[in-house]
C-alpha positions as CSV (number, residue, x, y, z in Angstrom):
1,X,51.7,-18.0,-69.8
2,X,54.1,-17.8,-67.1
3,X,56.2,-21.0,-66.7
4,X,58.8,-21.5,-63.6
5,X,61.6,-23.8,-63.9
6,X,62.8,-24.9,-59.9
7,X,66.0,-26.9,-59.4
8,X,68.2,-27.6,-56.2
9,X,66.9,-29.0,-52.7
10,X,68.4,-32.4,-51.8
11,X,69.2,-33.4,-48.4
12,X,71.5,-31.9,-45.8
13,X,72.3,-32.6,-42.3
14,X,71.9,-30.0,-39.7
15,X,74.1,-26.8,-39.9
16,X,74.5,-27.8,-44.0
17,X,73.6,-25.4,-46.7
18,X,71.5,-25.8,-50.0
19,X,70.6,-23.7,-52.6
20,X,67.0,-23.5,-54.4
21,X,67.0,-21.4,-57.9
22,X,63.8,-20.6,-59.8
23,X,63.2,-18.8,-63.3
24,X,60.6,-17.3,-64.3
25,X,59.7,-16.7,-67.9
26,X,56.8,-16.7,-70.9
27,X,55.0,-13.4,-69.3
28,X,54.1,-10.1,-70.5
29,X,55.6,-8.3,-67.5
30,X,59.5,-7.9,-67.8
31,X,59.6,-8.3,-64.0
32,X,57.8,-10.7,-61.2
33,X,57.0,-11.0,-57.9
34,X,58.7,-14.4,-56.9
35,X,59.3,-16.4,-53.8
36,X,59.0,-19.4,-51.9
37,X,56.8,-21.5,-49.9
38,X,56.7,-24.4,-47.7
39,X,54.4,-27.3,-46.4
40,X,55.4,-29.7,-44.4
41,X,53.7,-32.5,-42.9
42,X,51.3,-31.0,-40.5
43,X,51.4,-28.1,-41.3
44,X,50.4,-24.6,-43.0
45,X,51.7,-23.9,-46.2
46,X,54.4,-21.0,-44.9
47,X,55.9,-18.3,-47.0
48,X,59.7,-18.3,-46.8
49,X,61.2,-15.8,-48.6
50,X,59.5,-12.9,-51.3
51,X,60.6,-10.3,-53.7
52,X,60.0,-8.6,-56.6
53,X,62.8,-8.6,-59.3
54,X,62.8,-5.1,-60.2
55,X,63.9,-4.2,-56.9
56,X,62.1,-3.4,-53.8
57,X,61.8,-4.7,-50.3
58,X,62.4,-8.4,-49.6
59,X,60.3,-10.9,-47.1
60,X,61.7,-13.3,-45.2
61,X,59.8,-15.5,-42.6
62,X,61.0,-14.9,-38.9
63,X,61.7,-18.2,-38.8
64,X,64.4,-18.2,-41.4
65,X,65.7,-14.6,-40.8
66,X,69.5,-14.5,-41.1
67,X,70.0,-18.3,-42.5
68,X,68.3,-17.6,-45.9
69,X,69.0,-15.0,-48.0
70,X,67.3,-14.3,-52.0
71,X,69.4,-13.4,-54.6
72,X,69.1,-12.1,-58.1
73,X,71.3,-14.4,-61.4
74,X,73.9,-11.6,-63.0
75,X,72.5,-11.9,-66.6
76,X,68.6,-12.7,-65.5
77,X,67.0,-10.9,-63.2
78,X,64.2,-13.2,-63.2
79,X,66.1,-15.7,-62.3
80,X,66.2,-16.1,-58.5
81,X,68.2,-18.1,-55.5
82,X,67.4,-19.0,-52.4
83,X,70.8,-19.6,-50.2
84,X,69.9,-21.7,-47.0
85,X,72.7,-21.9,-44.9
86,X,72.7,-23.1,-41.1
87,X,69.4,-25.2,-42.0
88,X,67.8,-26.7,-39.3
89,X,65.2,-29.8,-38.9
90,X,62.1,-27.8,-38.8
91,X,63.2,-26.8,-42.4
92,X,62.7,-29.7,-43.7
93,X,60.1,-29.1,-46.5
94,X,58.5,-29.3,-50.1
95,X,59.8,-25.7,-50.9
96,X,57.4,-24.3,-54.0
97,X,59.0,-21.4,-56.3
98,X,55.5,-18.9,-56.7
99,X,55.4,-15.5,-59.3
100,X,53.1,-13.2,-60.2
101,X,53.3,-10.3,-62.6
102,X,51.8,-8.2,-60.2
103,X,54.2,-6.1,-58.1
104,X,54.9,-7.4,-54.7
105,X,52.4,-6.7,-51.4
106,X,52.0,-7.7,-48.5
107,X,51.0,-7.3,-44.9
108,X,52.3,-9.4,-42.8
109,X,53.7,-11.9,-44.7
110,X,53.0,-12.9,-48.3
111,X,49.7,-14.4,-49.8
112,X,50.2,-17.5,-51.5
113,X,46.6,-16.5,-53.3
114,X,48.6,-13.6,-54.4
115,X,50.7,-16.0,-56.9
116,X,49.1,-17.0,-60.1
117,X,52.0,-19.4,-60.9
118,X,53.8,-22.2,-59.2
119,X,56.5,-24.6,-59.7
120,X,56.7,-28.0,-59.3
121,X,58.7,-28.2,-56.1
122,X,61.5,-29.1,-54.3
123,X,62.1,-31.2,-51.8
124,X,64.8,-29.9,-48.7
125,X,65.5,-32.8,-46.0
126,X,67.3,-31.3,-43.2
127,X,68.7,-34.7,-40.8
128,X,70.7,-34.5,-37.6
């Protein structure tokens, strides 16, 4: 059974950074697809940022292009950060770490029915 393990969020006013970091362990695959989502209140819930940690091609939403960026821990490569920087309102969010032990697809952007497993959550205030 996979299990995730999210930390970081908080709140931040506009132009602040944060950082979001999820694990992923307890699988039979060495190596995940992981990434995050969002809801928000009155909204869809969005994919923000994908990849799979044995290398590959990252997703990130248009919306976020250029302010968010994934990256992998030195000694755990299933251990992965999100960097926000230059955050905005409209990212204010519940931000959910997702993996699966299947490889990475998508079209588009990233199916959240594609993720098996999900963390608990984080929340990300942005204020101005």
């Amino acid at each position: 059974q996979v299990q995730l393990v999210e930390s970081g969020g908080g709140s931040v006013q506009a132009g602040g950074s944060l950082r979001l970091s999820c694990t992923a362990s307890g699988g039979t695959s060495s190596s995940y697809c992981m990434g995050w989502f969002r809801t928000a209140q009155g909204t869809e819930r969005e994919a923000v940022a994908a990849t799979y940690t044995n290398g590959g091609s990252q997703y990130y939403a248009p919306s976020v292009q250029g302010r968010f960026r994934i990256s992998q821990d030195n000694a755990d490569k299933n251990t992965l950060y999100l960097q926000m920087d230059s955050l905005k309102r409209e990212d204010t969010a519940l931000y959910y770490c997702a993996a699966d032990e299947a490889p990475c697809w998508w079209v588009g952007s990233p199916d959240a029915q594609h993720f098996a497993y999900w963390g608990q959550g984080a929340q990300v205030t942005v204020s101005s």
